[in-house]
VEXRO-260169 format. One record per residue (C-alpha): residue number from 1; chain; x, y, z. Coordinates in steps of 0.5 Angstrom, whole numbers, plus 500, padded with zeros to 3 digits. Example, Ala and Ser with C-alpha at 12.3 -4.5 7.8 and 13.67 -1.06 7.14 Angstrom:
REM VEXRO-260169
> nr	kette	xx	yy	zz
> 1	A	525	491	516
> 2	A	527	498	514
END
This chain:
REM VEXRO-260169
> nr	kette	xx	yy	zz
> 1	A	557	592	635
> 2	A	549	591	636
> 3	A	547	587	640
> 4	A	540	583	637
> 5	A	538	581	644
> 6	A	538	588	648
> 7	A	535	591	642
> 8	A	529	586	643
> 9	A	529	587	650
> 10	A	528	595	649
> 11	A	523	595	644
> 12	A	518	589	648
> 13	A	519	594	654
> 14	A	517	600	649
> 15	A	511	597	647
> 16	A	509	594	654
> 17	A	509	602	657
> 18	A	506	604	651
> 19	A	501	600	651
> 20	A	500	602	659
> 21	A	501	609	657
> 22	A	495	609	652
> 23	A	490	605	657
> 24	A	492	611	663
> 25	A	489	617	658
> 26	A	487	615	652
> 27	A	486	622	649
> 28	A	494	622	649
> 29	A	496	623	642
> 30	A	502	618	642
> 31	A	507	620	635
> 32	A	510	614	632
> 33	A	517	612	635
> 34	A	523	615	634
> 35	A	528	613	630
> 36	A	535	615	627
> 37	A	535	618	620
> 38	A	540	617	614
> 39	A	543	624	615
> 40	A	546	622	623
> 41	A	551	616	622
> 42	A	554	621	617
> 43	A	554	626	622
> 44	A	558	621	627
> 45	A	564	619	623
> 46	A	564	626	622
> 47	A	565	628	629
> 48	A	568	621	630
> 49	A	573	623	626
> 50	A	574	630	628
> 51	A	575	627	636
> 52	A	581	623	635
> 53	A	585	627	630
> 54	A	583	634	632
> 55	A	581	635	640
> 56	A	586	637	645
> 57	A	587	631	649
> 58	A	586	626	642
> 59	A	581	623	645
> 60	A	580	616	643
> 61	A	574	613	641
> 62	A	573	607	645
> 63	A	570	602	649
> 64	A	571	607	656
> 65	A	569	613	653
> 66	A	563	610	651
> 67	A	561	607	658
> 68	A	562	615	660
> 69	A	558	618	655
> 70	A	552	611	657
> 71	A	552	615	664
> 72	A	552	622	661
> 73	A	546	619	656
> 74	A	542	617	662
> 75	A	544	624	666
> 76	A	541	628	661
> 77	A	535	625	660
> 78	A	534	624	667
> 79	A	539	627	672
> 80	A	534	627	677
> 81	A	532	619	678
> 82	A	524	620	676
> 83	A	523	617	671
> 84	A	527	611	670
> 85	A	527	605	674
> 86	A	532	600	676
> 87	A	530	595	671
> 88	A	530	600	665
> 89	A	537	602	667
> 90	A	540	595	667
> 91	A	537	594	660
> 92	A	541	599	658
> 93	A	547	595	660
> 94	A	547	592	654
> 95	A	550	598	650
> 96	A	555	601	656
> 97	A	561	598	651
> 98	A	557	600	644
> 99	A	556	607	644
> 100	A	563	608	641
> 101	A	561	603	636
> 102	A	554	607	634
> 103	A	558	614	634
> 104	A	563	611	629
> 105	A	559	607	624
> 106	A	554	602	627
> 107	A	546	603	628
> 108	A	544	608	632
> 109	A	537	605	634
> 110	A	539	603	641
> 111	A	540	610	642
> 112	A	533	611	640
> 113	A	530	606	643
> 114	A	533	609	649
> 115	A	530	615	649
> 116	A	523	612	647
> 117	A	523	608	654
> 118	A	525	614	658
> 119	A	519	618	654
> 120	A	514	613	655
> 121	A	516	613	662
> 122	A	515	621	663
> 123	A	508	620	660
> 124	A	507	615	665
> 125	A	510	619	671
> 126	A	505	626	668
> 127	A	498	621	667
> 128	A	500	619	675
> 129	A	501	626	677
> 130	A	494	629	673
> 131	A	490	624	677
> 132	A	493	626	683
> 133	A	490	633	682
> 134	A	483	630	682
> 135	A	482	632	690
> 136	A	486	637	693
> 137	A	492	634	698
> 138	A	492	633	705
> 139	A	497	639	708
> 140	A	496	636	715
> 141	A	500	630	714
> 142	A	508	631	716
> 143	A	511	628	710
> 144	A	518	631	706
> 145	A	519	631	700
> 146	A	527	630	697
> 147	A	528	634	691
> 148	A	535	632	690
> 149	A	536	624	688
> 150	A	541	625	683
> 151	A	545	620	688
> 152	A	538	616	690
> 153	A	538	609	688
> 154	A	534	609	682
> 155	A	526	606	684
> 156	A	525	598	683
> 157	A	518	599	682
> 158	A	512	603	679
> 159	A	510	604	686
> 160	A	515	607	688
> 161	A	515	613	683
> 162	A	508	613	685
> 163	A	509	615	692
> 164	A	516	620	690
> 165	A	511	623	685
> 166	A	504	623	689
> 167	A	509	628	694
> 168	A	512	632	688
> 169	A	504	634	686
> 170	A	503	635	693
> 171	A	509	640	694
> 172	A	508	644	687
> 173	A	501	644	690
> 174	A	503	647	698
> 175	A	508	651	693
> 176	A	502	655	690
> 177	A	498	655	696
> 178	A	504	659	700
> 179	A	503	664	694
> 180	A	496	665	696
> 181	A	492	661	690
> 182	A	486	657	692
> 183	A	485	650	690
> 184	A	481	651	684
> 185	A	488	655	681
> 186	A	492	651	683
> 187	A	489	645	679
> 188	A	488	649	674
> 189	A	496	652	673
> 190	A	498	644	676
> 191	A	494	641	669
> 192	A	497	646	664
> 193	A	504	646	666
> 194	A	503	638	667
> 195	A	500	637	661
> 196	A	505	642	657
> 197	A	510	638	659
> 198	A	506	631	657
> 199	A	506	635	650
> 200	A	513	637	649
> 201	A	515	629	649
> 202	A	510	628	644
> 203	A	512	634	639
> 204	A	520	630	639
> 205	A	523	630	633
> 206	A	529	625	631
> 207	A	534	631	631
> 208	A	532	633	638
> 209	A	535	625	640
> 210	A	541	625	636
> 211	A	543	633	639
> 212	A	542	630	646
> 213	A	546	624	645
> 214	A	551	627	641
> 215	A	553	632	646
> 216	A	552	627	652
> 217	A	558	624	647
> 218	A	562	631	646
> 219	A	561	633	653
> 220	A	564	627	655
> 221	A	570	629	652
> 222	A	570	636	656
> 223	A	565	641	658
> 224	A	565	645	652
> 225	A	565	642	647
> 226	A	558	640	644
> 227	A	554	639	637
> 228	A	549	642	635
> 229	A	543	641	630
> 230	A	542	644	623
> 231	A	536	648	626
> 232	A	540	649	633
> 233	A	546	651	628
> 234	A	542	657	625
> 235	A	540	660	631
> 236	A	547	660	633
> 237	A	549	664	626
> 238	A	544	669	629
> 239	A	546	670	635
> 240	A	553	671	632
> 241	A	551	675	626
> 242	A	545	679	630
> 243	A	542	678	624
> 244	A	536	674	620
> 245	A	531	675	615
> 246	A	524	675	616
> 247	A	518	679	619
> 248	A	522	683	626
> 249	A	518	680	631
> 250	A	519	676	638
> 251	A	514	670	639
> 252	A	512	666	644
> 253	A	507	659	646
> 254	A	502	662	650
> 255	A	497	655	651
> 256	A	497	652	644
> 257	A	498	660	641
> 258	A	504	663	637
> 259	A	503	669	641
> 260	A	507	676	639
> 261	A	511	679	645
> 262	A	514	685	641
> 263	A	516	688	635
> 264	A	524	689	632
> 265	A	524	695	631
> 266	A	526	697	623
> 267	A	524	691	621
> 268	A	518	688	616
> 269	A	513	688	622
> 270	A	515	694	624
> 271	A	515	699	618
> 272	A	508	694	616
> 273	A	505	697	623
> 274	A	499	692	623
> 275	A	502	687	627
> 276	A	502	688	634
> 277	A	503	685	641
> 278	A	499	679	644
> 279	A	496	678	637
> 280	A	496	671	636
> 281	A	499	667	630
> 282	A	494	661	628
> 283	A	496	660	621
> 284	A	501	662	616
> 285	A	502	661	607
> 286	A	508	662	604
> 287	A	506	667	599
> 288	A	500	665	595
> 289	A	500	658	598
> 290	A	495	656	603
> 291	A	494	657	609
> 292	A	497	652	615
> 293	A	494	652	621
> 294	A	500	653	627
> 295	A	495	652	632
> 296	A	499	647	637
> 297	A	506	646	634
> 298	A	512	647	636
> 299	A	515	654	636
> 300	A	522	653	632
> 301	A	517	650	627
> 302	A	513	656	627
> 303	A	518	660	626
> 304	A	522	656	621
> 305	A	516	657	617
> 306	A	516	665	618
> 307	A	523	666	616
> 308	A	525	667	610
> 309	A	530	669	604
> 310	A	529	677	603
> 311	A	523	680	599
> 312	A	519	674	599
> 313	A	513	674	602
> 314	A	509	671	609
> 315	A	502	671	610
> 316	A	500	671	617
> 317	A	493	670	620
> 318	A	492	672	626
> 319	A	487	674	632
> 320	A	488	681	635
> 321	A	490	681	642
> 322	A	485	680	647
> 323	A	480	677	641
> 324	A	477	670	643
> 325	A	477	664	640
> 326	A	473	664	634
> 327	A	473	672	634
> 328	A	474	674	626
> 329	A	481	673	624
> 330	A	485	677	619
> 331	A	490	676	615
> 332	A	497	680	614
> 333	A	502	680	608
> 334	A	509	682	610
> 335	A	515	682	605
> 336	A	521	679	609
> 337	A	527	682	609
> 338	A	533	683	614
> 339	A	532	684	620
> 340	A	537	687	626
> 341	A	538	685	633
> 342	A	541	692	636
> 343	A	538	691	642
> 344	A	543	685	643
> 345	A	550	690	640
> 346	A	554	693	644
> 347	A	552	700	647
> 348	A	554	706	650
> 349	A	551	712	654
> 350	A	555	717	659
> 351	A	554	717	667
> 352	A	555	724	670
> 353	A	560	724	677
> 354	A	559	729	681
> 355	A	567	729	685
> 356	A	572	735	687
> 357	A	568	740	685
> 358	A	566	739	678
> 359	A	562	734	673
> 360	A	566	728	671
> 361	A	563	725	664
> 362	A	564	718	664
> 363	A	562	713	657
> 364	A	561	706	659
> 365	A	561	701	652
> 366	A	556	695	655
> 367	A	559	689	651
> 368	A	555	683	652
> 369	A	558	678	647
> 370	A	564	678	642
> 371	A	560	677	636
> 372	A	562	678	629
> 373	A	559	675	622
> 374	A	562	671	618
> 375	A	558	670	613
> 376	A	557	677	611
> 377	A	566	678	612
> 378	A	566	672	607
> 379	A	562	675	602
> 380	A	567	682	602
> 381	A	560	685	605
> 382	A	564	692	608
> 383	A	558	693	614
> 384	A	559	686	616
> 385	A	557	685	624
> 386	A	563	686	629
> 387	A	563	687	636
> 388	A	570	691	635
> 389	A	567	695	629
> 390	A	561	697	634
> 391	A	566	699	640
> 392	A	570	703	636
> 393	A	564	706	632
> 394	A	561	708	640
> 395	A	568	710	641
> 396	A	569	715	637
> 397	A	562	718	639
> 398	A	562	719	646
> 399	A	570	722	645
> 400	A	566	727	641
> 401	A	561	729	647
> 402	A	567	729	651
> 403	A	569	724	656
> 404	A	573	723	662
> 405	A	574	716	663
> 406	A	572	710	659
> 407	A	568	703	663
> 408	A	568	697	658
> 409	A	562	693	661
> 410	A	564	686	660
> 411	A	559	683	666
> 412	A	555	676	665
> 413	A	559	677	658
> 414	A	561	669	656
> 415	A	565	670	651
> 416	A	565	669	643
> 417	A	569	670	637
> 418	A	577	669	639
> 419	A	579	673	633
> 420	A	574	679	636
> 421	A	577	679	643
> 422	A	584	680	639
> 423	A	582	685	636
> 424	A	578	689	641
> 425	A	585	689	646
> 426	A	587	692	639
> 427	A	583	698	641
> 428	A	586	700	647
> 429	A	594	696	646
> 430	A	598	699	641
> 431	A	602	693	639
> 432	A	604	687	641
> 433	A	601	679	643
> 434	A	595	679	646
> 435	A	594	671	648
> 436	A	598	665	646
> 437	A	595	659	644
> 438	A	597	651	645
> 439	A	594	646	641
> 440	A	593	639	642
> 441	A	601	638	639
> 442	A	604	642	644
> 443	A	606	648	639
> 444	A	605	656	643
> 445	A	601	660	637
> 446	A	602	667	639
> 447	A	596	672	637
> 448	A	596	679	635
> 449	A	591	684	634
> 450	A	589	682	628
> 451	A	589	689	623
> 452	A	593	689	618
> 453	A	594	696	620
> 454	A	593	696	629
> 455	A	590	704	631
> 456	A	589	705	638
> 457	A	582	708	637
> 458	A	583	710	645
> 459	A	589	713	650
> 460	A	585	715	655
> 461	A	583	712	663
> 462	A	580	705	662
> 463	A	576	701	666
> 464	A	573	694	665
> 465	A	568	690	669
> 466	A	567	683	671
> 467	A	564	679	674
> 468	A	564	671	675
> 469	A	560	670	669
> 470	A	565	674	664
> 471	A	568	668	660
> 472	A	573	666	655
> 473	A	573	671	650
> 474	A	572	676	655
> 475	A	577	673	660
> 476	A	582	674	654
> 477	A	580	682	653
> 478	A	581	683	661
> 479	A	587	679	662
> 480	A	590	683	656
> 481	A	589	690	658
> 482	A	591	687	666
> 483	A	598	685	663
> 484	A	599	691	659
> 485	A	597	696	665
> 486	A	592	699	660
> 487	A	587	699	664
> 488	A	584	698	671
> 489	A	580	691	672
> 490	A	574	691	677
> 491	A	569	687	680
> 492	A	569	679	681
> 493	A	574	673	679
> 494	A	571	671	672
> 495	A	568	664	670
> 496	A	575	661	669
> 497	A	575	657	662
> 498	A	582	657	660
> 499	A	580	652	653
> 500	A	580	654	645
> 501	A	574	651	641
> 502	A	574	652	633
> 503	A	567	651	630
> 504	A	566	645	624
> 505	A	561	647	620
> 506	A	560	640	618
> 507	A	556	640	611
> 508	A	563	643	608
> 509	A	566	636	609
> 510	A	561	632	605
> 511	A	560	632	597
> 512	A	553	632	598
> 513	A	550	636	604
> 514	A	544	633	606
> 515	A	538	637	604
> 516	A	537	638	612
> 517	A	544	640	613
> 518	A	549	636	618
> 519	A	550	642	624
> 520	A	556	644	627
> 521	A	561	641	631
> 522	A	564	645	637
> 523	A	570	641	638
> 524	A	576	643	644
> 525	A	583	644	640
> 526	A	587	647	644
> 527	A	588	652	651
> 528	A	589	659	651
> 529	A	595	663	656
> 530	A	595	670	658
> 531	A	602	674	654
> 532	A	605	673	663
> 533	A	604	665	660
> 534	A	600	664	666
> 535	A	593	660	664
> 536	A	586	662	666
> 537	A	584	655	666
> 538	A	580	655	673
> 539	A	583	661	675
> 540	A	580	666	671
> 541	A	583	673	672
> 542	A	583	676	679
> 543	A	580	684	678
> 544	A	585	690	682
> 545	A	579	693	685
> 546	A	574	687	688
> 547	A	567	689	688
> 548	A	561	684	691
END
């Protein structure tokens, strides 16, 4: 339940620290206060619900959990111990045994009010280190400075942080003079990456809090579970389905501007030819509407303005590479459309090994993740994205220049779609089990290549590579082509997650989705055995050839 008191005692602290924070820089732009949205209770008893009915350990709800997700909470927002101080943390007492209560059903606005503390202080702490740039630090003083306090007291006094702050500035300062810089850049490139992070705070959105609380609750649960908002849910998709619409071009903050860094190519900037890298975006119109100046904003949001459905039109004004503020500007109009991430696909080439007396031809297919798109297979949409139909595809390509020997390349590959990485082993196995899975009542599921009709797409000699980053999915391949001897395993002991996670798209639980959308929810069901019944759970899969 909410505690009035508490409540109170955080909002008075919020007001009196921002009332501090105004006074140390007045220019500061401080956004109003944050504050739960209708949409974020909804999505808790969402995911309250999934929890206790669905995740492996059937997880409860309950005053214990929430004291680890109170601590996980104050972890995340600030692990190392250089914001908060003792007091702030023992106002945040009060709801150690709440937390449980605000998922469920109950306001979240203590959850809010937290992290406006934690803002507040963090402006504190950077108007602190801005004034320290004021004169160049005295290197002959024999001082240290602690970089890990993740085990430190937390400080009892604003002096305190002072003093732990005054040594971080000075040791970002020493780092730079290492590097050769003189004082006058060194304050230059200190003021900005301050003042960019002072910016930051300020352009924090409601979503952002409730997606950081939520995981600090889902990763309480276990390491792999989490949630992620609706904009979050929709890169996510992206990643997966390595497609979206929109113009095809990769973009990043440079100071206050939208910079271009490269071109995709195929699409929509691409074939227009206009739009090149460096050039800065400063404004954008959705067709004939008027222009809104992006100067300074986020960069998710400038892209969500930029993308959109196919043969729609975005007008981008811009300011060529190189031009100065306030250079004649120009505008471009691009019809959005399709856009494919290929450099992000599976991909192939031949090396050539010269041994015994001739030229051995070798194809290696580089898999950097198990990708596959769902929504396309679900609208029957033949060409959908499948990292098994890429594979194949690049099979029977470098079979028709002639190989030897082919290497899989799963390095720093962390896994993915389960169904693809069945149906990749389906490739190179003729029949049988791939992996068992264990839900959370015990019951052994066995799981084959999932085509109907299974075809080995490859008999020759096989090799897979991994190293410690290779996980889950593609633990899964690797282990299956171990257990079977299809193939030779080579490289480092993989990463070592042995657990099943299913993906809830929580809008299609609601009657009425919210305009925003609710994001999804990753929620551990279940863990996953080698066809041996052994699991890879903090083990991994051990290579037959090691390699540093």
């Amino acid at each position: 339940m909410k505690n009035n008191k508490a409540d109170t005692y955080i909002r008075m602290i919020i007001g009196l620290l921002a009332c501090a924070s105004l006074s140390a820089n007045a220019t500061s732009v401080i956004e109003p206060n944050l504050a739960p949205l209708d949409r974020h209770e909804n999505i808790g008893t969402l995911v309250t619900e999934f929890v206790t009915k669905s995740h492996y350990r059937h997880a409860a709800v309950d005053d214990a959990l929430s004291s680890q997700v109170l601590d996980r909470y104050i972890e995340a927002l600030d692990n190392n111990r250089m914001y908060f101080l003792a007091s702030d943390i023992e106002a945040f007492e009060q709801f150690r045994y709440k937390l449980d209560d605000m998922v469920g059903h109950d306001p979240l606005d203590p959850v809010f009010d937290m992290f406006e503390v934690y803002r507040t202080r963090v402006r504190e702490r950077l108007n602190f280190a801005l004034t320290q740039l004021e004169s160049a630090p005295d290197f002959s003083v024999d001082e240290s400075y602690r970089f890990d306090r993740e085990e430190m007291p937390w400080a009892t006094s604003s002096k305190e942080l002072d003093e732990m702050w005054r040594k971080r500035v000075k040791n970002d300062a020493l780092s730079l003079a290492l590097a050769e810089k003189e004082w006058e850049e060194i304050q230059e490139i200190l003021h900005k990456r301050y003042a960019r992070f002072l910016k930051r705070m300020d352009q924090i959105k409601n979503d952002d809090v409730f997606e950081t609380f939520m995981n600090a609750f889902a990763h309480t649960l276990d390491p792999h579970s989490s949630y992620l908002s609706p904009r979050n849910s929709e890169e996510y998709r992206i990643q997966m389905s390595l497609s979206y619409f929109g113009i095809g071009a990769s973009l990043q903050i440079d100071d206050d501007y939208v910079m271009v860094i490269n071109i995709i190519p195929g699409g929509p900037a691409a074939m227009d030819g206009k739009l090149k890298p460096n050039d800065r975006i400063t404004a954008v119109a959705q067709g004939d509407e008027e222009m809104v100046d992006v100067v300074g904003w986020r960069l998710d949001d400038v892209v969500q303005l930029i993308r959109g459905p196919a043969d729609t039109i975005v007008r981008l004004q811009i300011m060529p590479a190189g031009a100065l503020p306030g250079a004649e500007q120009k505008v471009l109009s691009l019809t959005r459309n399709q856009v494919k991430l290929e450099e992000q696909a599976a991909k192939s080439e031949i090396i050539t090994v010269p041994r015994d007396g001739r030229d051995w031809s070798i194809g290696v297919i580089e898999v950097p993740s198990f990708y596959r798109d769902y929504r396309a297979l679900s609208t029957g949409d033949k060409n959908y994205t499948s990292t098994t139909k890429d594979v194949k595809r690049l099979i029977g390509e470098l079979e028709e220049q002639g190989i030897d020997g082919l290497i899989i390349d799963l390095r720093d590959n962390g896994g993915g779609h389960l169904t693809e990485a069945t149906a990749l082993s389906g490739l190179f196995i003729d029949n049988g089990p791939v992996v068992q899975l264990r839900n959370s009542n015990g019951r052994i599921q066995r799981l084959d290549d999932p085509d109907p009709v299974p075809r080995v797409a490859y008999n020759g000699p096989l090799a897979v590579l991994v190293n410690r980053y290779s996980a889950s999915a593609s633990e899964i391949f690797a282990a299956a082509i171990q257990d079977y001897a299809r193939g030779v395993i080579i490289g480092q002991q993989t990463f070592g997650k042995g657990t099943v996670q299913n993906l809830y798209s929580l809008d299609q639980y609601v009657r009425r989705p919210d305009d925003e959308g609710l994001g999804q929810l990753t929620l551990t069901i279940g863990k996953y055995y080698r066809v041996t019944g052994e699991s890879t759970q903090h083990r991994g899969v051990d290579p037959d050839i090691q390699l540093p």
